[in-house]
N, CA, C and O atoms as a GROMACS GRO file, in nm:
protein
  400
    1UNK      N    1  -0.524  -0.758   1.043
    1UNK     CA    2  -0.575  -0.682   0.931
    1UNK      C    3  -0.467  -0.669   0.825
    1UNK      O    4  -0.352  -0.639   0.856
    2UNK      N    5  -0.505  -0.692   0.697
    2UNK     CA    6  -0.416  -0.632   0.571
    2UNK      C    7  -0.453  -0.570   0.495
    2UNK      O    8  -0.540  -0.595   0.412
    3UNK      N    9  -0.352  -0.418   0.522
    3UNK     CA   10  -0.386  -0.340   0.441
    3UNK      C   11  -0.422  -0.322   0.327
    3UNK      O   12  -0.365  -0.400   0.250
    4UNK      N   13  -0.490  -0.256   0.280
    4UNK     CA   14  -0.526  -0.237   0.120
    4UNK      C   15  -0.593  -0.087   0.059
    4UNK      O   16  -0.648  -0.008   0.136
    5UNK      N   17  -0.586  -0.072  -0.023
    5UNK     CA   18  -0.576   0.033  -0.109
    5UNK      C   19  -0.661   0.024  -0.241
    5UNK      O   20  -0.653  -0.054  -0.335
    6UNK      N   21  -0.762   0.153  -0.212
    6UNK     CA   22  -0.903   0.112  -0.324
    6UNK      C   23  -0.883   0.231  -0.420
    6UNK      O   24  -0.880   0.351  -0.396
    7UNK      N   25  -0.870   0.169  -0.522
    7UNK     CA   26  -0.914   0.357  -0.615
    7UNK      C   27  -1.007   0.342  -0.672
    7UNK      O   28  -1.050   0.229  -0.690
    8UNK      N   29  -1.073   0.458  -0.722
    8UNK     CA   30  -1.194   0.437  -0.779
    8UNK      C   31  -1.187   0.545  -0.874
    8UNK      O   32  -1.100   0.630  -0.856
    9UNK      N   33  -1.288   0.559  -1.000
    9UNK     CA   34  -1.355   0.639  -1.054
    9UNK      C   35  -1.419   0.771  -0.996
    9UNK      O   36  -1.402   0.778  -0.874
   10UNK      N   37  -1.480   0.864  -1.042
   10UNK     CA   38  -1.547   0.941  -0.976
   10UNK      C   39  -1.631   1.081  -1.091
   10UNK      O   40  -1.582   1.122  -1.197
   11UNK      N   41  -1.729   1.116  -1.044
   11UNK     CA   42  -1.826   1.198  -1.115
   11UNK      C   43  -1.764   1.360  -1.121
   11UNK      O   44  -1.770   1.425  -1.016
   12UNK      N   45  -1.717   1.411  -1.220
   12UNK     CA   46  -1.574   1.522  -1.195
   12UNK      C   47  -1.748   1.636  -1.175
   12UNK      O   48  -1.739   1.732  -1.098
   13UNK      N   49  -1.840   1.620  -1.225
   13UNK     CA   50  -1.975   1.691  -1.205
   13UNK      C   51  -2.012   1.705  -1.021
   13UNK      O   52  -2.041   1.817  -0.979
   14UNK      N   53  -2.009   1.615  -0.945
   14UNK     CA   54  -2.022   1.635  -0.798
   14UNK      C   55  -1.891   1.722  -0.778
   14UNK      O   56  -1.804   1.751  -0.861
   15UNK      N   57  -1.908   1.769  -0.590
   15UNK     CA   58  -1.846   1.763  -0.537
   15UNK      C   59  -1.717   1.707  -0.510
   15UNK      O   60  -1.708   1.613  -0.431
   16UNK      N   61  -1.613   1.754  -0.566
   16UNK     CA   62  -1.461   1.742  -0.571
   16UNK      C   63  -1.418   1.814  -0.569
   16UNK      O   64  -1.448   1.911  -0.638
   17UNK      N   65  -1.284   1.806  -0.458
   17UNK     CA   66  -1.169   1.903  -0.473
   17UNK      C   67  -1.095   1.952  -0.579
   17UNK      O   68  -1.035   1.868  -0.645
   18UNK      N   69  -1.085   2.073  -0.612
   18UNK     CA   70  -0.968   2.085  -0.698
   18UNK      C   71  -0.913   2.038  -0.750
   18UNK      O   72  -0.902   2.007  -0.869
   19UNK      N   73  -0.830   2.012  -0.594
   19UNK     CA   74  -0.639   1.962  -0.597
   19UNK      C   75  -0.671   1.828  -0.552
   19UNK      O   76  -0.776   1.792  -0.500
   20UNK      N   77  -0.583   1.769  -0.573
   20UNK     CA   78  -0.545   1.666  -0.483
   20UNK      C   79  -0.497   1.649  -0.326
   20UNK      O   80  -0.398   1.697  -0.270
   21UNK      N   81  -0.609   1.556  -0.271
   21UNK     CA   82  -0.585   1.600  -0.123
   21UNK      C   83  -0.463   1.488  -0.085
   21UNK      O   84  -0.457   1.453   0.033
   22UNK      N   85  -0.393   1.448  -0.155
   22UNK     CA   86  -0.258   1.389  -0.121
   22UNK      C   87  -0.144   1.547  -0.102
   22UNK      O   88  -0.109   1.606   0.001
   23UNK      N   89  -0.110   1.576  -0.256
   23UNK     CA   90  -0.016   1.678  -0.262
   23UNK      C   91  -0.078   1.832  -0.231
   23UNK      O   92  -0.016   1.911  -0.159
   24UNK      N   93  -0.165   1.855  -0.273
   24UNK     CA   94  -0.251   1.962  -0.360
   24UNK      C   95  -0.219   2.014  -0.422
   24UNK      O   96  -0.235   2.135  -0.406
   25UNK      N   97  -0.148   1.962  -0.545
   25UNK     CA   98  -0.046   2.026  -0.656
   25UNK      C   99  -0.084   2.010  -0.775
   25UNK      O  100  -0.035   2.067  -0.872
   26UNK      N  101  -0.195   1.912  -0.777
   26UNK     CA  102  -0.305   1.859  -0.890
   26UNK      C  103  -0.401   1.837  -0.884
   26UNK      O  104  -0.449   1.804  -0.776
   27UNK      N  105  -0.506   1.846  -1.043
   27UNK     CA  106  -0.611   1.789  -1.001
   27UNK      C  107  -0.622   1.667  -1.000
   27UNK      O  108  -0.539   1.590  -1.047
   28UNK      N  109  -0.782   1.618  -0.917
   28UNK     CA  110  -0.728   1.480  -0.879
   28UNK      C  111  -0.801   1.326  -0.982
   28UNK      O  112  -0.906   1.348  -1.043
   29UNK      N  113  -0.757   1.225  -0.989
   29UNK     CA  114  -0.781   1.149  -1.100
   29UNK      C  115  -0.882   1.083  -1.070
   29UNK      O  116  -0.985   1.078  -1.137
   30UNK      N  117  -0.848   0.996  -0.912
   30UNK     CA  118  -0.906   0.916  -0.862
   30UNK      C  119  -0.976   0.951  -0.747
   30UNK      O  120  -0.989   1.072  -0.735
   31UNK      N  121  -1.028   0.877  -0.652
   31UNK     CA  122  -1.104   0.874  -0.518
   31UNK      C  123  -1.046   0.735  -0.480
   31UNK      O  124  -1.054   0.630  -0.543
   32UNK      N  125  -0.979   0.761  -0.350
   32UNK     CA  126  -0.900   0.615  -0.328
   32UNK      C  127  -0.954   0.649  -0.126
   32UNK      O  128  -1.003   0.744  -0.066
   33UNK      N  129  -0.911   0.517  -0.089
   33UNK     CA  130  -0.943   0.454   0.000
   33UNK      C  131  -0.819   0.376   0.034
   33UNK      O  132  -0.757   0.303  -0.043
   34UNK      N  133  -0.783   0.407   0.193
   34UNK     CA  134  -0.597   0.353   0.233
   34UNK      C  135  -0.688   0.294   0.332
   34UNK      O  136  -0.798   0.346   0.351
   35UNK      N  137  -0.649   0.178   0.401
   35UNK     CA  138  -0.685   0.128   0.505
   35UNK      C  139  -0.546   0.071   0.566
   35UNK      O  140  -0.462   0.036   0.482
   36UNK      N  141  -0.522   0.062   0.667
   36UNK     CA  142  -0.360   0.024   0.747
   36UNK      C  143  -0.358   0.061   0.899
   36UNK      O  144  -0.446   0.124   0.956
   37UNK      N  145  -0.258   0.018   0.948
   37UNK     CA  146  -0.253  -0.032   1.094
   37UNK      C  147  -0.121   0.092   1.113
   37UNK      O  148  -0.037   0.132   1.033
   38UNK      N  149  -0.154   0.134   1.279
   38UNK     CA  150  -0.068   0.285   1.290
   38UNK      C  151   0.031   0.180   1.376
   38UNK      O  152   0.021   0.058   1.386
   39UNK      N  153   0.134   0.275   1.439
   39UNK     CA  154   0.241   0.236   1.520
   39UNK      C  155   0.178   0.111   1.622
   39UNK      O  156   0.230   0.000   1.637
   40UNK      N  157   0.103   0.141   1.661
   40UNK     CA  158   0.038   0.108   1.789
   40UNK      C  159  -0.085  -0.076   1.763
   40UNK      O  160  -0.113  -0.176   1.829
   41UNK      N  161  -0.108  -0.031   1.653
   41UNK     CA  162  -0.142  -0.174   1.497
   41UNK      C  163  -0.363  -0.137   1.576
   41UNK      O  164  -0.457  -0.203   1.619
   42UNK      N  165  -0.333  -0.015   1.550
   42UNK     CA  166  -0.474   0.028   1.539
   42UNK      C  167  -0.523   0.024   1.397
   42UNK      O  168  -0.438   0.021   1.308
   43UNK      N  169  -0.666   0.024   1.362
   43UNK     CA  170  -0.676   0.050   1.216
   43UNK      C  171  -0.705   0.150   1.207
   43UNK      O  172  -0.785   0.212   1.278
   44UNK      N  173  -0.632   0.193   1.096
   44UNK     CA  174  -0.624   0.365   1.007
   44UNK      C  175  -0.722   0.365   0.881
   44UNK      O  176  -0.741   0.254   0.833
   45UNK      N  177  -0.783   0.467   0.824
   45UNK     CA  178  -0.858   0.472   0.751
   45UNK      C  179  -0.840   0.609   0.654
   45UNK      O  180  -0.921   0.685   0.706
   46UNK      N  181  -0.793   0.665   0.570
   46UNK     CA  182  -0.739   0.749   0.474
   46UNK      C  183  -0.843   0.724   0.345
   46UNK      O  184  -0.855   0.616   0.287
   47UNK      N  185  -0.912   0.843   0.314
   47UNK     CA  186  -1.005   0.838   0.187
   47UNK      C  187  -0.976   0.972   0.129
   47UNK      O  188  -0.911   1.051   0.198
   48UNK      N  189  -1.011   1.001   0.029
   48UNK     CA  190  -0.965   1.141  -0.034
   48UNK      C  191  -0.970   1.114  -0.205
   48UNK      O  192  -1.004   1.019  -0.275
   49UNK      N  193  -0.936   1.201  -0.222
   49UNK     CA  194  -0.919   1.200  -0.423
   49UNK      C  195  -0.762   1.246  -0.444
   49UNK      O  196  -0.700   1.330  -0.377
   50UNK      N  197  -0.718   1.175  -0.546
   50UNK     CA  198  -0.553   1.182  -0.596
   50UNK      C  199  -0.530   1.220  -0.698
   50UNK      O  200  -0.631   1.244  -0.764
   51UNK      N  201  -0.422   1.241  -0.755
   51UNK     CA  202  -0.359   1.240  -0.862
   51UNK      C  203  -0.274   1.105  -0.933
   51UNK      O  204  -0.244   1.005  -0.867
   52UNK      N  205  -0.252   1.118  -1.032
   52UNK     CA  206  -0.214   1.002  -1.103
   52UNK      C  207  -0.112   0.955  -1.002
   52UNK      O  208  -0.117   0.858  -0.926
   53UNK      N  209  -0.002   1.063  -1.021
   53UNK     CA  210   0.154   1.078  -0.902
   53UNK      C  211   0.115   0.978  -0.772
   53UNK      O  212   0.148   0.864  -0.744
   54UNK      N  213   0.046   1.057  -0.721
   54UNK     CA  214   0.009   1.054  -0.575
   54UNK      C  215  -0.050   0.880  -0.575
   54UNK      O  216  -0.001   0.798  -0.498
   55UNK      N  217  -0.145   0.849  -0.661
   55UNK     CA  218  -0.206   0.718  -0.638
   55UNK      C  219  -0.088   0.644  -0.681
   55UNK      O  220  -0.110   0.532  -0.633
   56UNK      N  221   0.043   0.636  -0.753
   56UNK     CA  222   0.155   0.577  -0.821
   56UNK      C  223   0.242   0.591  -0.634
   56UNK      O  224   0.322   0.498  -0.623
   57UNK      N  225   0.240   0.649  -0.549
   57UNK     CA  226   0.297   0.659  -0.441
   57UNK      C  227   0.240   0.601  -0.366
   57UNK      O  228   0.304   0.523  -0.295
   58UNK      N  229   0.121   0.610  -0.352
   58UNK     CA  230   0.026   0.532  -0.242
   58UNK      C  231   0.046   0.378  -0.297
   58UNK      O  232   0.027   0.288  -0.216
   59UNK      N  233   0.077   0.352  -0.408
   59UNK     CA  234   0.021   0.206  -0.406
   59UNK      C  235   0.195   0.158  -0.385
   59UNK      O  236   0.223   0.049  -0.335
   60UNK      N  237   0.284   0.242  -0.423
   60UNK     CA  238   0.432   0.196  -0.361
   60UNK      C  239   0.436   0.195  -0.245
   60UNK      O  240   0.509   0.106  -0.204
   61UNK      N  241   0.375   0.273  -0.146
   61UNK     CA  242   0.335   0.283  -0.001
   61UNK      C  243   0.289   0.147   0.040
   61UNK      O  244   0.344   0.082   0.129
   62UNK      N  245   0.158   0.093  -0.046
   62UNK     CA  246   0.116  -0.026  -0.020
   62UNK      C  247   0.244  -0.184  -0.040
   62UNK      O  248   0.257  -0.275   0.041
   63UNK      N  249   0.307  -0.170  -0.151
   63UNK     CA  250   0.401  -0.247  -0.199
   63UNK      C  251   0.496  -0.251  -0.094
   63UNK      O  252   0.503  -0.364  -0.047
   64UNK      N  253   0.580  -0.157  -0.034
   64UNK     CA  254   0.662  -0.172   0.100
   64UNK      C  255   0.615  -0.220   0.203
   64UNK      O  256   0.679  -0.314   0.250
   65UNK      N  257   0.530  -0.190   0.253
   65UNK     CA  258   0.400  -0.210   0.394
   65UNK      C  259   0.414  -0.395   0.344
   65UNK      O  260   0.467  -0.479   0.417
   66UNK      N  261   0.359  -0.425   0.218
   66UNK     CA  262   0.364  -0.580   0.235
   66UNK      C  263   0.487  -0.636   0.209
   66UNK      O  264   0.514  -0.744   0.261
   67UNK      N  265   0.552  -0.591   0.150
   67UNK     CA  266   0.698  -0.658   0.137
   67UNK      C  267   0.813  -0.654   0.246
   67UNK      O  268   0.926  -0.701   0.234
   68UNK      N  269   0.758  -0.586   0.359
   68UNK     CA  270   0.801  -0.578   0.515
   68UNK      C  271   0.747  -0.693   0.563
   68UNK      O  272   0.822  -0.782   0.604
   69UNK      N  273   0.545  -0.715   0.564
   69UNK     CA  274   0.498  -0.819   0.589
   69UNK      C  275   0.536  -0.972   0.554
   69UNK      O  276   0.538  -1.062   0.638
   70UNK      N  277   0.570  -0.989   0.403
   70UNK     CA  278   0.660  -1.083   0.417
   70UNK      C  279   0.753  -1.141   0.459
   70UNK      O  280   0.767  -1.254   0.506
   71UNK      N  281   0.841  -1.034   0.435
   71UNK     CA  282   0.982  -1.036   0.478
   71UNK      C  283   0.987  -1.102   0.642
   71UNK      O  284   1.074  -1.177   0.688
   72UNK      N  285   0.880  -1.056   0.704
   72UNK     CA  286   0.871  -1.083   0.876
   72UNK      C  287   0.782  -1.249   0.829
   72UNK      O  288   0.812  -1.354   0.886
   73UNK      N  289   0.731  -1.244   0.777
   73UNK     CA  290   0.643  -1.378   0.788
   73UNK      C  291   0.773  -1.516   0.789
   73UNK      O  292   0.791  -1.611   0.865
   74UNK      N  293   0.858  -1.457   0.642
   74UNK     CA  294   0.991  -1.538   0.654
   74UNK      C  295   1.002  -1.550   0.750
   74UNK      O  296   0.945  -1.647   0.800
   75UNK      N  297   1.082  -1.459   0.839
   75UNK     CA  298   1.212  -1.494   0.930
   75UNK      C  299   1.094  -1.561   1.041
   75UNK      O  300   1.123  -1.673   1.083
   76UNK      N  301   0.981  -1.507   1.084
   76UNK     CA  302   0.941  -1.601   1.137
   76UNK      C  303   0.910  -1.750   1.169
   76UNK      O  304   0.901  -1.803   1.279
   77UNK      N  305   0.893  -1.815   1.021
   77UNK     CA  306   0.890  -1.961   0.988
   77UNK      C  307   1.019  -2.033   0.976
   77UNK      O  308   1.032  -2.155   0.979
   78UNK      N  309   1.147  -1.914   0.955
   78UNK     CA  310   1.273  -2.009   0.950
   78UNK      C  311   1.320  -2.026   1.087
   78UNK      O  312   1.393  -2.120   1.119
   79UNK      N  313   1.267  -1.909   1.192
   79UNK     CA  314   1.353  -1.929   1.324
   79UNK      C  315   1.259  -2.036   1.391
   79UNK      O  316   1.305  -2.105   1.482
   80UNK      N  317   1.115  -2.055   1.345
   80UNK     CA  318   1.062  -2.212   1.370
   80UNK      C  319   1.104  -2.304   1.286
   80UNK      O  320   1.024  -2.398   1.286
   81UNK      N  321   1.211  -2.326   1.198
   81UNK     CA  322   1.297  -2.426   1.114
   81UNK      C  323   1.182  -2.442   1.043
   81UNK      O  324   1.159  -2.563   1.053
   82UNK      N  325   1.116  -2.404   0.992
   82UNK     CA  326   1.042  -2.434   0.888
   82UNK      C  327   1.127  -2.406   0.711
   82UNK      O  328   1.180  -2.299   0.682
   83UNK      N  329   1.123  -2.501   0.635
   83UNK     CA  330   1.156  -2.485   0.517
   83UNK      C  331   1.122  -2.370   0.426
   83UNK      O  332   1.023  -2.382   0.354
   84UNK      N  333   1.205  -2.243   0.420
   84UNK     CA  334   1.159  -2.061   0.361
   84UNK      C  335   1.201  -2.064   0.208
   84UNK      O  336   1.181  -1.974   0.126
   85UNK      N  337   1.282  -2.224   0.182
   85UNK     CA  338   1.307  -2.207   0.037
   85UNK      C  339   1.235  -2.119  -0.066
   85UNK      O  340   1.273  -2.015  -0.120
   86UNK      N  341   1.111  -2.192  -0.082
   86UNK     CA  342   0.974  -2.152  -0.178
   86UNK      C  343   0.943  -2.063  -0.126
   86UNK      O  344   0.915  -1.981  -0.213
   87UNK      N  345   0.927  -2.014  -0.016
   87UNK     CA  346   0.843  -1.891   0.020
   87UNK      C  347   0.967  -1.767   0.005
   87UNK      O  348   0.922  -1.655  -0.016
   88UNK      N  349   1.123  -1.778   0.015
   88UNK     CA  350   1.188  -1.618  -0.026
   88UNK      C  351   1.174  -1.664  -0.225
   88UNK      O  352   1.124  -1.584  -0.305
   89UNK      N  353   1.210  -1.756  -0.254
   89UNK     CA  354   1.195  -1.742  -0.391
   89UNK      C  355   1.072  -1.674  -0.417
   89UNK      O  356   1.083  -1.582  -0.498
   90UNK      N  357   0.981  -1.689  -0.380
   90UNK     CA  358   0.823  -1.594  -0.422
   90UNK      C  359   0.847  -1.443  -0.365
   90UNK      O  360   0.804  -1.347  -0.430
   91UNK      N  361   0.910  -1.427  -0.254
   91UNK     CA  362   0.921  -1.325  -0.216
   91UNK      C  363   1.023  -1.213  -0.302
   91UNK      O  364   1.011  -1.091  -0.306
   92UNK      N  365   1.123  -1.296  -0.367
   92UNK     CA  366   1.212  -1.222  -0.392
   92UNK      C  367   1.163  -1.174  -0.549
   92UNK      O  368   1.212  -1.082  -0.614
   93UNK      N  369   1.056  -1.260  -0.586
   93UNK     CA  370   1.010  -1.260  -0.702
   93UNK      C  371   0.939  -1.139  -0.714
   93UNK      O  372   0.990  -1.038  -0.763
   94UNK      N  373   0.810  -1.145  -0.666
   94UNK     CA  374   0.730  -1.052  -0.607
   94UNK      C  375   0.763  -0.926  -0.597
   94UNK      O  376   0.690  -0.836  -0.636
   95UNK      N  377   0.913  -0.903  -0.525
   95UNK     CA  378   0.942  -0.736  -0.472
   95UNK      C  379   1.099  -0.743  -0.466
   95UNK      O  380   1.165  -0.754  -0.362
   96UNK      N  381   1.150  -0.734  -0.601
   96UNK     CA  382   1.275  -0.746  -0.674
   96UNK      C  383   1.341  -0.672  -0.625
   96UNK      O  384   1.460  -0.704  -0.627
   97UNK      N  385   1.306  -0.541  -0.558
   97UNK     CA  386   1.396  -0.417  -0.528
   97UNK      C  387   1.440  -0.453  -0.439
   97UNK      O  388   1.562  -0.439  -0.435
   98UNK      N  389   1.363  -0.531  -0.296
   98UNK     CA  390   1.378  -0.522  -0.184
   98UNK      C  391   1.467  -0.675  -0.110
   98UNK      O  392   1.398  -0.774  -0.136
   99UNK      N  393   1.518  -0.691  -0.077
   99UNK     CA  394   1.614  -0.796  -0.030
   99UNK      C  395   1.632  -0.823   0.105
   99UNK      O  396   1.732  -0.892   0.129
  100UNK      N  397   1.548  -0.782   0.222
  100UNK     CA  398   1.558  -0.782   0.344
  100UNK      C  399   1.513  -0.922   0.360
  100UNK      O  400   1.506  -0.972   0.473
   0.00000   0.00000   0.00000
């Protein structure tokens, strides 16, 4: 499974929280949807309404989660001698911060 991360729109007229059920420190912008794999690589399922903040964290949440996934996909294909040239150049492209 690969994770992913939905935001959406939403009718501020229905039923909505307040706050934001990330922080509850705001009101919330979006209605998002986390889907991801726990310790154990069960699937997780996280829905709720956010804040601008909060959805700007969740989707950095998402950005690490795959830039780990890469990062492992590498070392996997080089310790089968497979050629990782092209694939860390994309990687490193992709997620500039991260260098693992």
């Amino acid at each position: 499974m690969i994770d992913s991360l939905f935001f959406s729109g939403f009718d501020p007229l229905h039923e909505v929280p307040e706050l934001c059920t990330v922080c509850a420190g705001r009101p919330p912008v979006f209605s998002y949807d986390y889907h991801t794999l726990d310790a154990a690589r069960n699937p997780q399922k996280t829905t709720g309404f956010c804040c601008m903040a909060c959805a700007t964290e969740l989707l950095c949440k998402l950005e690490s989660t795959e830039s780990e996934e890469w990062a492992e996909e590498e070392a996997a294909l080089a310790k089968d001698d497979f050629d990782v040239t092209e694939f860390r150049e994309h990687r490193l492209a992709a997620f500039p911060g991260r260098r693992r």
